[in-house]
Structures are given as structure tokens and as C-alpha cells.
C-alpha positions as CSV (number, residue, x, y, z in Angstrom):
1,X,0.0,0.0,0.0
2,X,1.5,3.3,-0.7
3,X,-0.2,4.8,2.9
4,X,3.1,3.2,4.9
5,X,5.0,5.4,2.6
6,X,3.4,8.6,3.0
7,X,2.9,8.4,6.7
8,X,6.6,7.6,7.3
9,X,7.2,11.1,5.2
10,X,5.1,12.6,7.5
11,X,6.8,11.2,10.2
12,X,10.2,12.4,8.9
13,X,8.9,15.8,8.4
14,X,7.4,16.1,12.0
15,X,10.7,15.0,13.2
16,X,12.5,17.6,11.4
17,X,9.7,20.4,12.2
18,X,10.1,19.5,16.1
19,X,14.3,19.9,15.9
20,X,14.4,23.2,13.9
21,X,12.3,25.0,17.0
22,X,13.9,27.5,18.9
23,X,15.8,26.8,22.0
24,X,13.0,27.2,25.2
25,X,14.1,28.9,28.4
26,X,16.2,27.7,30.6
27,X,16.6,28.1,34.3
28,X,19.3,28.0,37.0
29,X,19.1,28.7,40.0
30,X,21.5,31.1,42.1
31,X,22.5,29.9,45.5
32,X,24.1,32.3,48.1
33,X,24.8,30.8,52.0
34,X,25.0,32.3,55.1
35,X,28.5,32.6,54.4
36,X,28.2,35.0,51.2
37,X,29.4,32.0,48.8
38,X,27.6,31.9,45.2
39,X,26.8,28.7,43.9
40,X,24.8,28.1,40.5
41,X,22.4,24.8,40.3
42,X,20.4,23.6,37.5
43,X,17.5,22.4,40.1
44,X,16.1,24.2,43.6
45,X,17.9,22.4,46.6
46,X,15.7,20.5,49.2
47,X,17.6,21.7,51.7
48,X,19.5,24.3,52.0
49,X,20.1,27.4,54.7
50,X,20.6,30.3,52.5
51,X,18.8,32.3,50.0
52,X,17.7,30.9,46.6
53,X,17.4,33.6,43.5
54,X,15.8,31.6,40.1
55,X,16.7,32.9,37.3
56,X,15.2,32.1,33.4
57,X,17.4,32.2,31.0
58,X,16.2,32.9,27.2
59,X,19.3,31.1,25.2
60,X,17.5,33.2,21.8
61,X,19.1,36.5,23.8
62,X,22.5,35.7,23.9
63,X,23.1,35.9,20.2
64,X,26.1,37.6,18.2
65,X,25.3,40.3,15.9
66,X,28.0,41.1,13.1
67,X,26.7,44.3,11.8
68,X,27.9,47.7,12.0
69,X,28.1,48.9,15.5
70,X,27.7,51.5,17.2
71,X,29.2,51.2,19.7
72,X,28.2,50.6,23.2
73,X,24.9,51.4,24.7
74,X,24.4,53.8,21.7
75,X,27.3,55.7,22.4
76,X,29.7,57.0,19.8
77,X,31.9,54.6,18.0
78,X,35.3,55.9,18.0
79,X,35.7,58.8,15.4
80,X,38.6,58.9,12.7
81,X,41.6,60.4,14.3
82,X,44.0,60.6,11.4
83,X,42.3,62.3,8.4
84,X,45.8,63.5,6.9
85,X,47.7,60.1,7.9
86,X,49.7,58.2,7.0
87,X,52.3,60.7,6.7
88,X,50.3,64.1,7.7
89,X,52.4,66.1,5.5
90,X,54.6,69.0,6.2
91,X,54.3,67.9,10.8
92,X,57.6,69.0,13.1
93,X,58.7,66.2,15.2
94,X,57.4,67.8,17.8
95,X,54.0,68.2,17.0
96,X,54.1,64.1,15.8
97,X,55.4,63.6,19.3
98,X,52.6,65.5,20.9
99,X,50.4,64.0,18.7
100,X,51.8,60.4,19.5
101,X,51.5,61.2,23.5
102,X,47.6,62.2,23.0
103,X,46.8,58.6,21.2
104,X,49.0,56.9,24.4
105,X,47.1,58.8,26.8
106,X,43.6,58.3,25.2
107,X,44.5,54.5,25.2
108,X,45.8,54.9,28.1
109,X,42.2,56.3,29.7
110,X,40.1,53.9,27.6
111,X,41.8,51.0,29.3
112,X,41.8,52.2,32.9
113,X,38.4,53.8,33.0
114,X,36.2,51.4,30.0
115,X,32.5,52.9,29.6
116,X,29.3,51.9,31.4
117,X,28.4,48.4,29.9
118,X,32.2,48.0,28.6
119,X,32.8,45.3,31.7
120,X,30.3,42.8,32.9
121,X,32.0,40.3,36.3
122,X,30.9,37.4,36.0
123,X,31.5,34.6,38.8
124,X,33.9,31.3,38.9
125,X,34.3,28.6,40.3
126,X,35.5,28.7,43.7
127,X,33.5,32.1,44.4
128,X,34.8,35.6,43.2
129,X,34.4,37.9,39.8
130,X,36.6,38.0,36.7
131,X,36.2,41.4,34.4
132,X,34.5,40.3,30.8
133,X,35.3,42.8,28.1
134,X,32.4,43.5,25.7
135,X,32.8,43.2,21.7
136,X,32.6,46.8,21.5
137,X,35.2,47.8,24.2
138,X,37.8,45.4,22.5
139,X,36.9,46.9,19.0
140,X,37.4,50.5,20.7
141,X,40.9,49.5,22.3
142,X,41.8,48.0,19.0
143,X,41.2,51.2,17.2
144,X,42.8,53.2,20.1
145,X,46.5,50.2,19.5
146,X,46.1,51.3,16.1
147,X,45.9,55.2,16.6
148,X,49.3,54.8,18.8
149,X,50.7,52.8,15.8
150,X,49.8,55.2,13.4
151,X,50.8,58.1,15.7
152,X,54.7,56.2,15.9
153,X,55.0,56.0,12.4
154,X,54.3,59.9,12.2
155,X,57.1,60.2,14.4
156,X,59.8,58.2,13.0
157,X,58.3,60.1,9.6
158,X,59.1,63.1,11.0
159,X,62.1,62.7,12.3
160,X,63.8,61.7,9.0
């Protein structure tokens, strides 16, 4: 009979159909004891003598995007510096070394003071924080490397 056939397609296409669903919600649960310690669990504790903090997890939110920023939190992405580069024509030494100690101290500030959103902490094993650079900061101290790189190379220009 040619039903066997067409309900095993059926089948086959059901099966397929169920896989290619989004990922649901997850949850974890956050576990913090008398003592201050963080612990993470998949499922609630029967017993346990501190506080428990569920939280849902949406796996659908924590997806890369790969098109032109703009930089963090909608704040500015980092301008052109160089407009005149790479040999900004007719520059004394001294105003290429001025110009090289600005893009040193700009990276310089980027790196000790990132903007708001810039840094997340996120926890480890054992208890404690680590710092967790966002995609943005790194493509902002990037830029800021190759400012200073730039900004050498005016320099040694300069100086010949």
C-alpha cells in the first residue's frame, strides 16, 4: 500500500519540524549561603540554609550580531583620528610627538576607566568575579593600539 510510505514522510517531516524550533528557556538557579558564597544549580535544593534567587534564561538573547556597530549602549563609535595620515604632511617632530603622546594617553584612559556596559564580572568557580570585556570595548581599544601605531610611524616620519 503506498499509505506506509506517505505516513513515514510525514513522520520524517514532524521529526524535522520539532528539531528546527527554537531553544526554550532555561533556568538555573542562584544559590548564596549564610557565608556570602555563590553557587549556581540547575534544580532548587531540598535543603538548604541560605537564600535561593531563580533565574530564566532565554538562550534566543545571547546571540552575536555582526553588523555595524555603534558602539556601546548607543554611544559614539570611536571617530577617525587621522584624516591627513599616514604621513600628515609638512608635521615638526614635535607636533608628531605631541600628537603620538595624546593617542598613548587616550588609550591609556580607555583601558583604565572602559565605559558603562564596557565590563560585565561574571562569577567562577571557587567564588569571586573576573572582568569580561564587551565586543565593542575590545573593538574600541583595538582602534585606540592602532591610533598609537599610526601616531609612531608619524614620528619616525618626522624625524627623518
Amino acid at each position: 500500500m503506498r499509505i506506509a510510505p506517505l505516513l513515514r514522510s510525514i513522520a520524517v517531516a514532524a521529526a524535522c519540524a520539532a528539531g528546527s524550533f527554537p531553544a526554550t528557556a532555561q533556568t538555573l538557579y542562584k544559590l548564596i549561603d549564610k557565608d556570602g558564597k555563590v553557587t549556581y544549580a540547575e534544580s532548587p535544593p531540598k535543603y538548604f540554609d541560605g537564600k535561593v534567587i531563580r533565574i530564566d534564561i532565554d538562550p534566543n538573547a545571547n546571540r552575536a550580531s555582526l553588523g555595524k556597530s555603534s558602539g556601546a549602549h548607543g554611544q559614539e563609535p570611536v571617530r577617525e583620528r587621522h584624516e591627513e595620515t599616514p604621513a600628515r604632511k609638512g608635521q615638526t617632530a614635535q607636533q608628531a610627538q605631541e600628537h603620538l603622546d595624546g593617542a598613548r594617553e587616550e588609550l591609556a584612559e580607555a583601558r583604565e576607566h572602559p565605559r558603562e556596559g564596557e565590563i560585565q564580572r561574571m562569577g567562577i568557580v571557587g567564588g569571586g568575579t573576573r572582568p569580561v570585556p564587551s565586543a565593542a570595548y575590545l573593538q574600541r581599544i583595538s582602534e585606540l593600539e592602532q591610533a598609537v601605531k599610526e601616531a609612531e610611524d608619524e614620528v619616525r616620519n618626522a624625524q627623518k
